[in-house]
Structures are given as structure tokens and as C-alpha cells.
N, C-alpha and C positions, 0 to 999 in steps of 0.2 A: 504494500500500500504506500501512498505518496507520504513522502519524509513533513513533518510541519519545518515552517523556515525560522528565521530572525527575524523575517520582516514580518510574520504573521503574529506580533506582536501588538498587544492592545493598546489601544488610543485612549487617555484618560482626560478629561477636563474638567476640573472641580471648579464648583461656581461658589460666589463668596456669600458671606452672610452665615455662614453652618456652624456648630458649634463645634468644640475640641474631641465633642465625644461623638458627635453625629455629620457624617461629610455626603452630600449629594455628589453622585459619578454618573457622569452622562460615558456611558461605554460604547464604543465602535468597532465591532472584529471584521478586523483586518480580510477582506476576502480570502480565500484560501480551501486546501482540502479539509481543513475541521474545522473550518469557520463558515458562519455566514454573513448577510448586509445587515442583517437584525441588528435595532436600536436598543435599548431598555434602560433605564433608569435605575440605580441599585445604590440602596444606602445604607453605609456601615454607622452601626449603632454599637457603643460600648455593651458591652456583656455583663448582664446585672442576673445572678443567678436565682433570686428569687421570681423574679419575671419574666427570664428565659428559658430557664431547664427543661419546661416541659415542652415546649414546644423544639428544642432542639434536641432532647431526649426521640419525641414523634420522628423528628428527621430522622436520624439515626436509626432509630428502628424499622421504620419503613425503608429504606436503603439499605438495610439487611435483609428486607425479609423478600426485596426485588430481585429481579434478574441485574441489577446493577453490577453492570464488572467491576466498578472501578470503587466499590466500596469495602469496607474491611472492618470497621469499629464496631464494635457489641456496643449497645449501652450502658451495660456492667461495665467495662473495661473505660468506660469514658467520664461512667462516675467515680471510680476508682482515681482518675488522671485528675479530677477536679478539686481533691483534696488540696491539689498545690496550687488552687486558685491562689493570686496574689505575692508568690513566692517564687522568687528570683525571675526569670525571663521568659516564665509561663505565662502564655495568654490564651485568651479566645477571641477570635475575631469574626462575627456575623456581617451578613449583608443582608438585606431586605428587599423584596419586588414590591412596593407598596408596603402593603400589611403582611405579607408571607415571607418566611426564613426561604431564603434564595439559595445560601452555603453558609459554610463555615471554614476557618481554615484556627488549628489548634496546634499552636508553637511551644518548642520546649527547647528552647538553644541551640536552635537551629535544623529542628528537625518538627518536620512538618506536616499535622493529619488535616487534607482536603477531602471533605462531603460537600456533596452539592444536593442541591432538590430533586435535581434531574441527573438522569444517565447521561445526559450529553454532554461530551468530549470537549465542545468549544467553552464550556459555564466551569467547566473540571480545570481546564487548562486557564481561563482567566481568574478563578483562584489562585491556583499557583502563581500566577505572574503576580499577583497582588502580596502576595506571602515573599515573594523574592524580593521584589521592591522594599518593604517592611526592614525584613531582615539587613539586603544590602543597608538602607539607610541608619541600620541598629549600630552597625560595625563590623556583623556577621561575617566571615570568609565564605562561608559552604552552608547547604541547606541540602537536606538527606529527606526523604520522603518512600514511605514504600508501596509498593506494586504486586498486585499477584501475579505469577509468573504467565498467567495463561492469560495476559489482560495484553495482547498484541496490540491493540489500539493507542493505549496508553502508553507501552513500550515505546512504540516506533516513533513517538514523540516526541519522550523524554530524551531519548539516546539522540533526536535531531536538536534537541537544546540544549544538549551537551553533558550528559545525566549518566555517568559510568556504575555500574556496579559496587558499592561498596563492598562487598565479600560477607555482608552476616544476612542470614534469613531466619524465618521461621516456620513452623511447622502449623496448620490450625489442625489439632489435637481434637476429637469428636468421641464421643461415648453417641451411642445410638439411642431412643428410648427403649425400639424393640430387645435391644440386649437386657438380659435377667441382670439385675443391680447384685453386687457381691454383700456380703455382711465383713463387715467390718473384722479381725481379727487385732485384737490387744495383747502385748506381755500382760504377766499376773499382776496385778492389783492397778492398773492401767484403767482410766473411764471414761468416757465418752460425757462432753457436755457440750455445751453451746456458750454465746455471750449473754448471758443475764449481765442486766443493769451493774451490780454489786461487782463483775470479774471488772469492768470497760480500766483500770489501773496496771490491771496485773496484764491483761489481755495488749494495753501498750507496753510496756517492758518484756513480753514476751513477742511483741513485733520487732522489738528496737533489737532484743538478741539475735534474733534468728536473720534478721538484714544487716548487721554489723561485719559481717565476715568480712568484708572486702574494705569497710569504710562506713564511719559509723550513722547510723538512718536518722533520720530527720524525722520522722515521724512524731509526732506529738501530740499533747489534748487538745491541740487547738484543731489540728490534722482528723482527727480522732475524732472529733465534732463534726466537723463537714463530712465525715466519709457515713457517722448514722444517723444523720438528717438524711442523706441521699432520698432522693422518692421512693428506688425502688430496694434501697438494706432493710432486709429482714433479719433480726437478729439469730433466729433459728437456726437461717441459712450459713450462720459460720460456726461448724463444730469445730471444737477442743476437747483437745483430750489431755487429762489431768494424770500428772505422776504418782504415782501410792502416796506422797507425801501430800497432794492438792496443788503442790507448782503444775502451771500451766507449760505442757513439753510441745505444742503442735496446735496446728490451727489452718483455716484456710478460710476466705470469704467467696460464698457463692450468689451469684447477682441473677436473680430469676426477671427476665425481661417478660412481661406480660404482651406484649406486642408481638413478640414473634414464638412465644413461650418456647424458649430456650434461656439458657443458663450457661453465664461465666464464668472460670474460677478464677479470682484474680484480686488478690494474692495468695501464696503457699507459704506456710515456712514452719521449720522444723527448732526449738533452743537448738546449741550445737552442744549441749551436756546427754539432747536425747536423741542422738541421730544413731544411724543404723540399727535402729530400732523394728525396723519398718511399721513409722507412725506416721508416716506421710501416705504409704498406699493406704494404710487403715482412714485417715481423714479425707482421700477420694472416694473410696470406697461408700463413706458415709454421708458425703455432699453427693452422691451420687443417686443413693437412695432417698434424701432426702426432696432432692430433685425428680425423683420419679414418683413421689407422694403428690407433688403439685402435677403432674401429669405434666412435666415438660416434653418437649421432644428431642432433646439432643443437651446433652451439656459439652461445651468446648473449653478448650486455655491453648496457652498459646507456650510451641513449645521450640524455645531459640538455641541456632546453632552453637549458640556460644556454651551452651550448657546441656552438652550429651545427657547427663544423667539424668535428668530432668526430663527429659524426653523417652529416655529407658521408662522411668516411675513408671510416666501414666501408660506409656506402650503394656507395662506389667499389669495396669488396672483394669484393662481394655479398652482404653483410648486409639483408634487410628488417625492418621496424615492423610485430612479429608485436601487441601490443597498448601501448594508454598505461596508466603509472602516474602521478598527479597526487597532489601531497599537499595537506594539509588543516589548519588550524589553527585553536587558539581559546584563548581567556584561560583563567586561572585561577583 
């Protein structure tokens, strides 16, 4: 298929009078083969999450639950991301067709998740052009973005704008509903519980351990707060399993998306005083069944090359590599 060029680059003209938080963009794409003459009007509005989550929770959801190739996000995994509303060079950025969410483009230092309303190529791609802009004028070098490997549309773009492969992927990991959910098995005096109100302390210092290994986690009450307000955390939905003493060894949070009733896990983690235990497959095992109690249809997580074992676990739970995600990068 025809390569996109440099010159099929969007025309921007911001008219005055707008406020810091709200910019009217009269958009023009550029003729071309992913573009057309179409005019529209799109205006970005600061990101206030009490007044926009659910409506771009809906997007998301509905763009999962489409033939959209060029989408990827679960809503679990984006409520999950919004914990770091406000912290360091995380953002959200909407745009509007009048009154409707148009897209979205969600920055994390320079690496960048594009949804649009629609499947279409030319509304995908002047996202990106808008997140590149952003970035370059942030100070950013590089902006990295990922692609599903079978998404040749979007490919043949990127690679014409100059979008090399970074070398890490991931795997979307799927438990089926039809598969029999396993029972959990524990060492002896090992128990199975959930987040009641009374753990939400012990249950963050058993985050903060279990993501410390590399560099120590930020996670915090404040973090902690935003992530079960989310609309869709169920407290249920995240078992622990407690050590014969009552320290909390293992945990995971499962994000049941009512719109496409499927299921997140996002995040996992094990203290590292209780690992090789096998209390990580016992806590899939058990978000798994708990998830098959809400009659989901599929529970997913996402499983990166950078972390084989991790990919063994759930392969051991009965998780398959329903398709890859690879990302993509290039200067700026």
C-alpha cells in the first residue's frame, strides 16, 4: 500500500481568544492516500477526571470491543495509568467534535497511547502528529508508541514517518471464559482474602515491596486513593493472600470492564520474602475464578518481553498469546 509522506502533514490554525486550557483547531489533511479534503473543527479541553472518565472510559471501551485495529487499551489498564494523574510528565490530552470525545492521546515521557472515536487512519495519525508536536515543544528527543503487529495500515505509516522498531513487545495474554477456572492451591497455613477497607495500609507497603526490586515504587495513599475511587475497582476483584502470620505475601488487581465484560489484571506482584512460592499462579488462579463468577468473557494482562517469567506464570495458568503489541520509535 502507498507509503504516507512528510508532506501529508496537518495544517493547524489556532484562532485567538481561547483559553490556556481550551484551544479551537481548524484542521486540514493534507490530500493524500490516508487522508482526505475533510474540514472539522476539534477542540482540546484540559482533562478534569471527574467530568471526563466516563465518557472516555465509553471511548475506550467501545474501541475495544470494535473491529478497530489500531486500538489496544482495556479500561482497567487505563484506570490503572491514571493513578499518576498529575505526577511528573503524565498527561491526558482530549479533543472534542462539538460535544463528542473525538480522541485522546495519553503521554508518559515520551511514550504515547493514541485512541480515536473512529477507526480511521487519517483522525489516528493527526493524533499523533499532535502528541509529537507537544512533546517536541516539551524538550522530548523521541516518542515511542505501540502497534499490533498485524495492524499493516498503521505500520506502513509509521515506518514512512520514520518510526523504527524499538526491540520490546508484548504479548496480550487471554484466559478464555469457556476454559474451567482452576482452584487456587496455597502452602499450609497460606489464605486467601481480598482488600477490605481495614488491609488499604498494609495492602500499600505490600505494593511498595513487591515493585521495589528494580527501584523503589512511588506508589502511595495518595496513588492509592485515585486507583479505588476508579468507577470500575471492585475491591473483591483484588485477592491477597495472607502468610500464616497475617503479613500480606501476594496480590493482584482485576478491573472487570462492564462494556465489553472482560477483565484486566493489572497489576501483579508477589513480597520478595514470598516468592517461589507459587502464590502468584494461586492469585491468577483466583482473579480468575472470581472473574468467571461475574460471567466475564475473557480475562487478559499483558505479558512483556522484557520479563520471560512472567509470561511462563500465566502461560502455566492457562493464559494464551491471543496477538503481539510491539512498539515503535523515532526522533524528534
Amino acid at each position: 500500500m502507498p507509503a504516507t509522506s512528510d508532506t501529508e502533514r496537518l495544517l493547524i490554525q489556532t484562532t485567538s481568544g481561547c483559553s490556556r486550557t481550551e484551544r479551537r483547531f481548524r484542521v486540514s489533511l493534507a490530500p493524500g492516500p490516508h487522508t482526505t479534503n475533510a474540514m472539522a473543527d476539534l477542540t482540546e479541553r484540559g482533562f478534569d477526571r471527574r467530568r471526563d472518565l466516563p465518557e472516555l472510559l465509553a471511548l475506550i471501551g467501545s474501541a475495544r470491543a470494535s473491529s478497530d485495529a489500531h486500538a489496544f487499551l482495556h479500561p482497567g489498564g487505563l484506570q490503572w495509568l491514571l493513578r499518576r494523574l498529575g505526577h511528573g510528565a503524565f498527561a491526558v490530552r482530549q479533543w472534542f467534535d462539538l460535544d463528542a470525545l473525538a480522541g485522546v492521546a495519553v503521554e508518559d515521557s515520551g511514550y504515547v497511547i493514541i485512541h480515536a472515536a473512529t477507526a480511521a487512519l487519517d483522525r489516528h495519525l493527526w493524533l499523533l502528529g499532535q502528541a509529537e508536536a507537544h512533546l517536541r515543544q516539551s524538550g522530548q528527543a523521541t516518542i515511542e508508541v505501540s502497534v499490533w503487529e498485524s495492524d499493516r495500515e498503521l505500520l506502513s505509516s509509521l515506518q514512512s514517518l520514520g518510526y523504527e522498531p524499538s526491540g520490546t513487545y508484548g504479548h496480550e495474554l487471554v484466559y478464555e471464559a469457556g476454559d474451567v477456572p482452576r482452584d487456587p492451591t496455597l502452602p499450609e497455613g497460606f489464605s486467601m482474602r481480598w482488600l477490605e477497607p481495614n488491609l488499604d495500609d498494609a495492602y500499600i507497603e505490600l505494593h511498595r515491596a513487591a515493585w521495589s526490586t528494580w527501584a523503589p515504587s512511588t506508589y502511595d495513599r495518595q496513588m492509592h486513593a485515585a486507583v479505588t475511587t476508579m468507577p470500575d475497582f471492585e475491591r473483591e476483584l483484588v485477592p491477597i493472600i495472607a502468610a500464616p502470620d497475617g503479613a500480606l505475601a501476594a496480590y493482584c488487581i482485576g478491573w472487570f470492564d462492564p462494556r465489553t465484560r472482560t477483565v484486566e489484571i493489572e497489576p501483579l506482584g508477589t513480597h520478595p520474602e514470598f516468592r517461589r512460592l507459587g502464590l502468584a499462579r494461586a492469585i491468577v488462579h483466583e482473579v480468575v475464578k472470581r472473574s468467571a463468577q461475574r460471567a466475564a468473557k475473557s480475562v487478559m494482562v499483558w505479558g512483556v518481553s522484557t520479563n520471560p517469567e512472567a509470561v511462563h506464570l500465566y502461560e502455566s495458568a492457562g493464559f494464551h498469546s491471543r496477538r503481539i503489541l510491539r512498539e515503535y520509535r523515532r526522533k524528534l
